[in-house]
C-alpha positions as MATLAB code, in Angstrom:
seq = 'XXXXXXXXXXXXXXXXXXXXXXXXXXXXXXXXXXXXXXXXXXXXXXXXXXXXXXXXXXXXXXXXXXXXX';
ca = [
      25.547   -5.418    2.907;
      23.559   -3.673    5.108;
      19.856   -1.837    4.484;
      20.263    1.678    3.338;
      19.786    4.312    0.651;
      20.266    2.880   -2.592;
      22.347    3.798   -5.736;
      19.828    6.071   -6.965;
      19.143    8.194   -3.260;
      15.539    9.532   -3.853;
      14.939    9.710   -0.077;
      11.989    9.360    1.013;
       9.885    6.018   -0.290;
       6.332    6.064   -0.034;
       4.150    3.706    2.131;
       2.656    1.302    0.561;
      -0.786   -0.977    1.968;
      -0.779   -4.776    2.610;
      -2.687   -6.363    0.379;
      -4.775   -7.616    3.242;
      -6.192   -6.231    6.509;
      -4.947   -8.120    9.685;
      -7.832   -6.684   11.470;
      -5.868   -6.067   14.758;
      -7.798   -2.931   16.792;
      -5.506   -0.656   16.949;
      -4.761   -0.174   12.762;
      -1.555   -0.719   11.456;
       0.512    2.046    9.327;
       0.184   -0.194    6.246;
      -3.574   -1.135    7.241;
      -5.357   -0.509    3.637;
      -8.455    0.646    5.402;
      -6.882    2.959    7.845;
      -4.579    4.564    4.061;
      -8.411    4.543    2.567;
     -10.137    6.373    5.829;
      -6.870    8.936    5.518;
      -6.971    8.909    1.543;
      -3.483    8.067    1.324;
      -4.291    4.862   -0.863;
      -2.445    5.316   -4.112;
      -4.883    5.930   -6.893;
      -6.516    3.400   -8.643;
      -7.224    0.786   -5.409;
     -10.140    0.606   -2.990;
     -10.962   -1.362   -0.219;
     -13.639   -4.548   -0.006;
     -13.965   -7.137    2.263;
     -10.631   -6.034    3.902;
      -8.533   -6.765    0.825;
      -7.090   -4.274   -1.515;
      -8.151   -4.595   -4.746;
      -7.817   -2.259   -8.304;
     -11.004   -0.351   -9.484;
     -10.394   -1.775  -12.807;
     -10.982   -5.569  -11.497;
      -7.329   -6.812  -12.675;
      -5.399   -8.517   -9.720;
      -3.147   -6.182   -6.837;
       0.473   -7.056   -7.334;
       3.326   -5.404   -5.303;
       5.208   -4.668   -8.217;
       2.126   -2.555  -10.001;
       1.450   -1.411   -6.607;
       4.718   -0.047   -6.067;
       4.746    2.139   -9.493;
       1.286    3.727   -8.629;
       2.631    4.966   -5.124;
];
């Protein structure tokens, strides 16, 4: 099958950051610390040493990542 709206149609999906910077210069649309310049990081996450990681210290998975965006 091919890509496309799913069963449930919502429309638009919201971006969500890599989990790690690739540190190219010009910043990706994903880049975490180009989402945490814009404040477009979902709530909840900051940025350090170019990873993304939770203000509450327990460990950035995409599927807890994807219910907070």
């Amino acid at each position: 099958m091919g890509k496309g709206k799913g069963k449930s149609g919502k429309g638009t999906v919201a971006k969500l950051p890599k989990t790690k910077c690739c540190a190219s210069r010009s910043k990706c649309g994903r880049c975490p610390l180009r989402m945490l310049k814009e404040g477009t990081l979902p709530s909840g996450y900051t940025v350090k040493r170019r990873q993304l990681v939770r203000l509450d210290g327990s460990k950035v998975t995409k599927k807890k990542l994807a219910k907070a965006a």
